[in-house]
Each structure stands twice: as structure tokens, then as C-alpha cells.
C-alpha positions as CSV (number, residue, x, y, z in Angstrom):
1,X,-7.8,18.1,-0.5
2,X,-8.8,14.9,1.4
3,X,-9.2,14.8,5.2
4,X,-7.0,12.1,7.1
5,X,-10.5,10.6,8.0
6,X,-11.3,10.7,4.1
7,X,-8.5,9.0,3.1
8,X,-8.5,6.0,6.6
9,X,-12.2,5.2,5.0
10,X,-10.5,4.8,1.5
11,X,-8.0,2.4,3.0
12,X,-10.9,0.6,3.8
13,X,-13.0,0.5,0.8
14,X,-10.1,-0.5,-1.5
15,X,-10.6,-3.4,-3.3
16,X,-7.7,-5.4,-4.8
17,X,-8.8,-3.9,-8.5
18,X,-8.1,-0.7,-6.8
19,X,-4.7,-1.1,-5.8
20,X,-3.5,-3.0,-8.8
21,X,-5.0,-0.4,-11.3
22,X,-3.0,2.0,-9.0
23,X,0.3,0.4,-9.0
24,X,-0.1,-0.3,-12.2
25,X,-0.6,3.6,-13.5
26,X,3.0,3.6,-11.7
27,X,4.8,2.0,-15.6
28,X,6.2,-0.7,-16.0
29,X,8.2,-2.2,-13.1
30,X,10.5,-5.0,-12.5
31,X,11.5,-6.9,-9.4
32,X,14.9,-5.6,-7.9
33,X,16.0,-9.6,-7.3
34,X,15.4,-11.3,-10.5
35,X,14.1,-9.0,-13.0
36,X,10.9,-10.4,-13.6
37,X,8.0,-8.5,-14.1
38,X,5.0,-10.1,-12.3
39,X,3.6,-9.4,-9.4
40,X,0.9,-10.7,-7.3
41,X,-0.4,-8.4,-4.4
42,X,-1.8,-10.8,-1.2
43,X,-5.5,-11.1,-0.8
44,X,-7.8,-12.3,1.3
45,X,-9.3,-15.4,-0.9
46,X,-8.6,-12.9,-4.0
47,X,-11.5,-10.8,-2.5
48,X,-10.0,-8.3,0.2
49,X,-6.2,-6.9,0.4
50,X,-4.3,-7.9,3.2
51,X,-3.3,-5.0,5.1
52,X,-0.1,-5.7,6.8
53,X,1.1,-3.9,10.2
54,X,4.6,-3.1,10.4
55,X,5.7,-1.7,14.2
56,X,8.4,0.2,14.0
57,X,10.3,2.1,16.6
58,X,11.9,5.9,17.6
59,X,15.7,5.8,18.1
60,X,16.5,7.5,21.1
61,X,19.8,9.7,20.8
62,X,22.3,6.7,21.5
63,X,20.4,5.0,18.4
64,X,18.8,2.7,21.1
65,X,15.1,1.6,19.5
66,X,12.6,2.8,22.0
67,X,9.5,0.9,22.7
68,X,6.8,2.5,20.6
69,X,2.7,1.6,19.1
70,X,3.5,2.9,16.5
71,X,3.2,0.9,12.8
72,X,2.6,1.0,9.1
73,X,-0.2,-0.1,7.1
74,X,0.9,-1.6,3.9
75,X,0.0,-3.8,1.2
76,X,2.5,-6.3,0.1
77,X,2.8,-7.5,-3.6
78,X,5.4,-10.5,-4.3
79,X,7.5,-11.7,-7.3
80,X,5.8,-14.3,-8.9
81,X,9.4,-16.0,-10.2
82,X,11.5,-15.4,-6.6
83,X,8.8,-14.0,-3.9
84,X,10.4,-11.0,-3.2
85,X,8.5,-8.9,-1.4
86,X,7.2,-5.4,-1.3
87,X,5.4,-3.2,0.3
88,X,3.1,-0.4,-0.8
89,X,1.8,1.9,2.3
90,X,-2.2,1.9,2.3
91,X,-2.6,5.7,3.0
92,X,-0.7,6.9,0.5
93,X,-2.1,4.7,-2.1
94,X,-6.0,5.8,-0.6
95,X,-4.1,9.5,-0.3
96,X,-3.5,9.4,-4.5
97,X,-6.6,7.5,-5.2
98,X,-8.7,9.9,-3.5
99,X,-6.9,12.8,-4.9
100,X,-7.6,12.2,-8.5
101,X,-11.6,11.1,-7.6
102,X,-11.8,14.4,-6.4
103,X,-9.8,15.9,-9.5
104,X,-12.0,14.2,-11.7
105,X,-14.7,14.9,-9.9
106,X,-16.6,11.9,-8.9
107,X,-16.2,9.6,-6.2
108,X,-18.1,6.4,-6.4
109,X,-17.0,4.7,-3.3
């Protein structure tokens, strides 16, 4: 089983071959908007994945949003026909990617 600090250097290392191959072992998939079924995930001049930070916040017991550091690494992919947009959250992607390195075991990275 992979270490938190395993899988933070996998987010790191991921290349945007990586990810794709990933989301595409997921089958087929079509956007919820329009139906099509191309995506594009956003790089970094096609080399690097941008990895998006999401803040989000605690609710406090009135449902109030408390201040918080808190965020979410993700990956976004968009609809090539309407650019709608989702996101893929990097540690579990490095989390699953790691996983079946180590079930097949090698890991070249």
C-alpha cells in the first residue's frame, strides 16, 4: 500500500500520458451537457497537467462557511464540443496509478 508521501510524489511525476491513459481505463464516457465524447485535459504547453486548487470551506453548525486553507488538487478535462468542465482529483488518480505499479510490480517513475 502506498504512503501519502508516495502517492504526493506521484502527483508530481504525472505526465499528461499518464492521466489520460488513466481516465481512459475508466470506459467510455460522455459529457453530461452535450453528449459528446471528447475530451481534452489542460496542459501546460501540452507538456505538464495543470493542477488546479480548489479552496473549499467547513460549515459550521448554522451551515455558515468557515474560513478554512483547506483545497483540492485536481485536474480539469473539458468538452471539446461545449467546454464543460471536469475535474479529476490528483491524489486519487496518483493513489490508483501507484496501486497497480505496485500490483504489477514495477514502478518506473
Amino acid at each position: 500500500m502506498a504512503t501519502e508521501e508516495e502517492i504526493w510524489k506521484k502527483v508530481s511525476e504525472l505526465t499528461p500520458a499518464d492521466i489520460v491513459s488513466y481516465l481512459n481505463s475508466l470506459g467510455d464516457s460522455k459529457c453530461p451537457s452535450c453528449g459528446h465524447d471528447v475530451f481534452s485535459l489542460a496542459t501546460e504547453n501540452g507538456i505538464k497537467a495543470i493542477n488546479m486548487i480548489l479552496p473549499y470551506s467547513d460549515l459550521d453548525e448554522t451551515g455558515t462557511a468557515e474560513y478554512s486553507s483547506k483545497a483540492l488538487s485536481a485536474y480539469c478535462s473539458t468538452c471539446d464540443n461545449c467546454g464543460y468542465v471536469n475535474f479529476f482529483a490528483c491524489y486519487q488518480i496518483a493513489k490508483r496509478i501507484l496501486e497497480k505499479e505496485q500490483k504489477e510490480g514495477h514502478n518506473d517513475k
